[in-house]
C-alpha positions in Angstrom: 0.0 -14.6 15.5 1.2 -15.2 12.0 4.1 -15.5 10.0 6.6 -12.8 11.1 8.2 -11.0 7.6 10.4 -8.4 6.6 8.0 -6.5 4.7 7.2 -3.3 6.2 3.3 -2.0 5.0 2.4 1.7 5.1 -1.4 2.3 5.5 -2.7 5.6 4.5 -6.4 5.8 5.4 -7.8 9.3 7.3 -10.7 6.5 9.0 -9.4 5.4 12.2 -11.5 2.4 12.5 -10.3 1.5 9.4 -6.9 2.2 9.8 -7.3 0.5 13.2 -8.7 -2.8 12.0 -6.0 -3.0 9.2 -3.0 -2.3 11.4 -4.5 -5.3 13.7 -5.5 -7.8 10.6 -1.7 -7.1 9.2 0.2 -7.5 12.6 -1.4 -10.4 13.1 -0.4 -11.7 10.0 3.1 -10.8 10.4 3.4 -7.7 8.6 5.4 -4.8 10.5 3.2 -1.3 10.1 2.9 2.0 9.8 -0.2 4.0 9.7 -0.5 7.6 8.7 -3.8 9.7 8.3 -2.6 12.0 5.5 -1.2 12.4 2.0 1.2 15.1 4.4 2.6 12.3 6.7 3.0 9.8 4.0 5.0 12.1 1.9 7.1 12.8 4.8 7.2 9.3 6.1 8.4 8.0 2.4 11.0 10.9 2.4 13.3 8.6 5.3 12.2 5.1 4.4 9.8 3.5 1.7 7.6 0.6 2.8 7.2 -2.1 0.7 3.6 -1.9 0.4 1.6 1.0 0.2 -2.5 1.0 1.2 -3.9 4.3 0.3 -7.4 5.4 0.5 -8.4 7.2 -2.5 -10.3 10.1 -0.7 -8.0 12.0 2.1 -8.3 15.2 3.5 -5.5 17.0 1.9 -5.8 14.7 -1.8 -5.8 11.7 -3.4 -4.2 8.9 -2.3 -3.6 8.0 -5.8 -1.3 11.2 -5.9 1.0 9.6 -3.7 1.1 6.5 -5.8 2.0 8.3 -8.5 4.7 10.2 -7.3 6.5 7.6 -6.0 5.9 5.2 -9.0 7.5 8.7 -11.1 10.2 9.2 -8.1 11.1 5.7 -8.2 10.1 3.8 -11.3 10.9 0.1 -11.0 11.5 0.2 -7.4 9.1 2.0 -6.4 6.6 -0.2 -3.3 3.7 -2.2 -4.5 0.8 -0.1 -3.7 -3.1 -0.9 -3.1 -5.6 1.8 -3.6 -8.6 1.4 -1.7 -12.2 3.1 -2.1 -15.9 2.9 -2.5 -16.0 5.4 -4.9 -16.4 4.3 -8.6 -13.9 5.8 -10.4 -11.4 4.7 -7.8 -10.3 1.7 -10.2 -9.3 4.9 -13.1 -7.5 7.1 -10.4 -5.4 3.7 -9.4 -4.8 2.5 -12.8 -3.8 5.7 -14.2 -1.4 6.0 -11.0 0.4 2.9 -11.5 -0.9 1.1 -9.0 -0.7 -2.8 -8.1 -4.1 -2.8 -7.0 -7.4 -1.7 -6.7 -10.1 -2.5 -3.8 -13.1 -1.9 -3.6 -14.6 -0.8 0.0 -15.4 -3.0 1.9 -13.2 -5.4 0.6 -12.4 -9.0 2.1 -9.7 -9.3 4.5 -9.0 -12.6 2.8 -8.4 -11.0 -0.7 -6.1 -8.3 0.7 -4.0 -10.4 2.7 -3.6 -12.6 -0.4 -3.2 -9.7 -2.5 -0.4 -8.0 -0.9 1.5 -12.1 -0.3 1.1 -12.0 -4.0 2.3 -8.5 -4.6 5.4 -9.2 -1.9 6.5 -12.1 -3.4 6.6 -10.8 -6.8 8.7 -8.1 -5.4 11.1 -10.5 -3.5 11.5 -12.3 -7.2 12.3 -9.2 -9.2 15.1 -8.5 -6.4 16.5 -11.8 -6.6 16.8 -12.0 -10.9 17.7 -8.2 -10.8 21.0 -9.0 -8.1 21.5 -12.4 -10.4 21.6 -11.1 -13.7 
């Protein structure tokens, strides 16, 4: 096993193989998470907590995953979670973009790249909160 953090990742993916392998790849690396299969259960899981990285799939049954990005970048502005959206689609990199997303990946994406991706984007995080409670 890896690394055990603090950070808490929601996954939001309606593929449970994919959802499946992701949960395993991030626990392994130390990451405490959460996976959900719906735009539904993610609104209502962010509603008691907020994780502080979000993985959305683009494409779920009941929207975009990019909605939920949105929303929460809106709800929350600067503290809103980091937030990946993942998809194979081609416009995916416009949806996340015009979200306010962190990131975009492309399906299939390396396991390498996101687990660098969201150190980066956890990090970066952990900075902001440390010169935001010094200043």
């Amino acid at each position: 096993m890896g690394r055990q953090t603090e950070e808490h990742i929601l996954v939001v993916e309606d593929d449970s193989s994919i959802a499946e392998l992701l949960t395993w790849i991030l626990n392994d690396a130390g990451y405490s998470v959460t996976w959900v299969d719906s735009l539904r259960e993610a609104r209502r899981y962010c509603s008691k907590a907020l994780p502080d990285v979000i993985i959305a799939d683009l494409l779920l049954p009941d929207g975009l995953g990019s909605d939920l990005v949105h929303e929460l970048t809106r709800t929350y502005n600067g503290s809103s979670p980091a937030s990946i959206v993942m998809s194979a689609v081609p416009q995916a990199k416009q949806h996340a973009d015009a979200a306010g997303a962190s990131l975009c990946l492309t399906k299939p994406f390396d396991l390498t790249e996101l687990l660098e991706s969201i150190s980066h984007l956890t990090s970066s995080r952990k900075l902001k909160r440390f010169q935001d409670e010094s200043a």
